[in-house]
C-alpha positions in Angstrom: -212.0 -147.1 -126.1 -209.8 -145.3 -123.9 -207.2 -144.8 -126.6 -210.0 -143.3 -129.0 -211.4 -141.4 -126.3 -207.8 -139.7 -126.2 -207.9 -139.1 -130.2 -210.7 -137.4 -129.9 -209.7 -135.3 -126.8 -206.7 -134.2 -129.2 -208.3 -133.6 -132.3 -211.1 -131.7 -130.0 -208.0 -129.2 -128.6 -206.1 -129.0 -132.2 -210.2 -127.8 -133.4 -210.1 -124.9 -130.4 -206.6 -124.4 -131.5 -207.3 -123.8 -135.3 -210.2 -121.5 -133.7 -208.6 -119.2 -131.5 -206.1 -119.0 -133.9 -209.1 -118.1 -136.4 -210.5 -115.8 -134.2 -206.8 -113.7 -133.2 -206.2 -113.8 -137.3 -209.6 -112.1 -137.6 -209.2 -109.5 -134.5 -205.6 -109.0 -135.8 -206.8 -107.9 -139.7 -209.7 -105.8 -138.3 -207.5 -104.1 -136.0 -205.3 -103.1 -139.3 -208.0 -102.3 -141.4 -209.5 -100.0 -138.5 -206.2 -98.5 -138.6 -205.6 -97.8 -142.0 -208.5 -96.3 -142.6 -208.2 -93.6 -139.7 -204.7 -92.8 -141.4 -206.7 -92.4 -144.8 -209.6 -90.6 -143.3 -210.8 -87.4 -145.1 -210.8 -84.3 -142.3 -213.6 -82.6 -141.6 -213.4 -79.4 -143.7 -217.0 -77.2 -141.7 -220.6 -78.0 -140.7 -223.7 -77.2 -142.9 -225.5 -74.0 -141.3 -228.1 -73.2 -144.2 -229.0 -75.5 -147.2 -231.6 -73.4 -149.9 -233.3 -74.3 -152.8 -231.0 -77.1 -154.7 -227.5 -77.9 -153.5 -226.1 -81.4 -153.1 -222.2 -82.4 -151.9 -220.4 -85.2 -154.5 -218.2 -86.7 -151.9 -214.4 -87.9 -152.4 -216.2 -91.7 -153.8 -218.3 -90.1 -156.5 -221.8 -90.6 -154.1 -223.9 -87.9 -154.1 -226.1 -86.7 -151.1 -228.2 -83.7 -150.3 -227.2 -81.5 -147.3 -229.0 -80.6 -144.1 -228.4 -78.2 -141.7 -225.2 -79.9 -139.3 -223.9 -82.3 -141.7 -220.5 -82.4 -141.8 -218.7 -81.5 -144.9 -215.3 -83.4 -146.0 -212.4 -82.9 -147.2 -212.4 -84.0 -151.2 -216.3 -82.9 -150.9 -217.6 -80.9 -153.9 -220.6 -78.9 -153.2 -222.4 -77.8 -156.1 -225.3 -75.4 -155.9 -228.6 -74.9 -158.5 -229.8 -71.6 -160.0 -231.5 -70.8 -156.9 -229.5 -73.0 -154.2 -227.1 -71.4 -151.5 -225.3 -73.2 -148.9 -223.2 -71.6 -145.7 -220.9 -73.2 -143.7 -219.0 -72.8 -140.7 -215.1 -74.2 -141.5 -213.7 -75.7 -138.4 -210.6 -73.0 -138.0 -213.8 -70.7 -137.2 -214.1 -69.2 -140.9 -217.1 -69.0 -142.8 -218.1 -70.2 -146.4 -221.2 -69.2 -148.5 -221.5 -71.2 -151.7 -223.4 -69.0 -153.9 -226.1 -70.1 -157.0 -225.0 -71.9 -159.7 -221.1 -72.8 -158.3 -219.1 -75.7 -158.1 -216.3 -75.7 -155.9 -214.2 -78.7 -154.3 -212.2 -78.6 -151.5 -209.3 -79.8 -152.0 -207.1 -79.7 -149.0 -208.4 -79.1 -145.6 -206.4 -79.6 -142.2 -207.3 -76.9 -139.1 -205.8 -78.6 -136.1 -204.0 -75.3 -134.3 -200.8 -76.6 -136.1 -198.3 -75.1 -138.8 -199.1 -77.4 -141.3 -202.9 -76.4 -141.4 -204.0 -76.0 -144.7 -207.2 -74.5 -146.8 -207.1 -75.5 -150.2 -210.4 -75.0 -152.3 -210.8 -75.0 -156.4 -213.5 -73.3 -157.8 -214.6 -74.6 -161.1 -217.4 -72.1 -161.7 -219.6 -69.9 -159.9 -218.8 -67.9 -156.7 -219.1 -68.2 -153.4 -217.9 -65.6 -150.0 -215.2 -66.6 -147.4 -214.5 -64.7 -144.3 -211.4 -66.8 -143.4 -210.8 -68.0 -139.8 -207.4 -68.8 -137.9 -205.4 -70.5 -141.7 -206.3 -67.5 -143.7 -205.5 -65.1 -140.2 -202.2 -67.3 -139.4 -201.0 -69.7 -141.9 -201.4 -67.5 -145.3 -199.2 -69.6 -147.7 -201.5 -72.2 -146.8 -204.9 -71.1 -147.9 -205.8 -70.5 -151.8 -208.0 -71.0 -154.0 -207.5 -72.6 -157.9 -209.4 -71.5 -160.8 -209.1 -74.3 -164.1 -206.8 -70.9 -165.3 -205.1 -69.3 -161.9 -204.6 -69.8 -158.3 -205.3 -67.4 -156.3 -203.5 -66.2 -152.6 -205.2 -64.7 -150.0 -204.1 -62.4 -147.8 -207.2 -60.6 -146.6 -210.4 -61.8 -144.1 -212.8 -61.6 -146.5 -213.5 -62.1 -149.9 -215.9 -63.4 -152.5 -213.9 -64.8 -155.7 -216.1 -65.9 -159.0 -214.9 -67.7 -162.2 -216.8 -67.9 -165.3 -215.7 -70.4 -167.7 -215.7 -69.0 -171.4 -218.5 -70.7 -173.4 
């Protein structure tokens, strides 16, 4: 008995073994997917201020949602708008984007951290919408456009409302 008593003891400590081992495996792959996904993570591009009529964002993923006032809008976002929907939002370098009816615009690169490398990068693919440009437009120039399926454009003012109409 005394010798099975010890088998048991052992197998019992190899089993809390194979579990902490189980459990730091576990801690150690959640820890790296945590990680990896902060390093993939889409910036915030601006916040919702006003959503009207019909307007919904098509997120990097494909999935669509419809705005409210505060949402956060994304980096790879697409924001379309109806015939009568409008949406404005506040960018985070302090600028200032109305999406006008009927557009479709994606934004395509977004960084506004105070650094050199911030970038404002949107692509219209039809419609119009205004921008009064904060701190990238103000400070980091190269760094801010917008594409058109024909042109890219630079800009080099504060404020400007661009519109492409695709031919039929």
């Amino acid at each position: 008995q005394a010798r099975q008593s010890r088998q048991q003891r052992r197998q019992l400590n190899m089993d809390r073994a194979g579990i902490r081992n189980g459990i730091r495996s576990t801690l150690l792959l959640l820890g790296l997917w945590l990680s990896a996904g902060a390093a993939f993570a889409a910036n915030i591009a601006g916040q919702v201020e006003l959503v009207e009529g019909e307007v919904k964002i098509i997120g990097g993923n494909g999935a669509e949602r419809a705005p409210q006032v505060g949402d956060n809008v994304m980096e790879g976002d697409t924001l379309q708008s109806g015939k009568s929907g409008e949406l404005h939002m506040r960018m985070q370098d302090n600028g200032f984007i109305a999406v006008r009816p009927s557009t479709k615009i994606k934004i395509e690169a977004y960084q506004a951290k105070g650094t050199d490398s911030d970038s404002s990068v949107f692509s219209l693919l039809t419609g119009t919408f205004r921008s009064i440009t904060g701190w990238i437009g103000k400070y980091n120039r190269k760094n801010y456009s917008i594409k058109t399926p024909t042109s890219t454009i630079g800009i080099r003012g504060t404020d400007h409302e661009p519109m492409y109409i695709p031919e039929p």
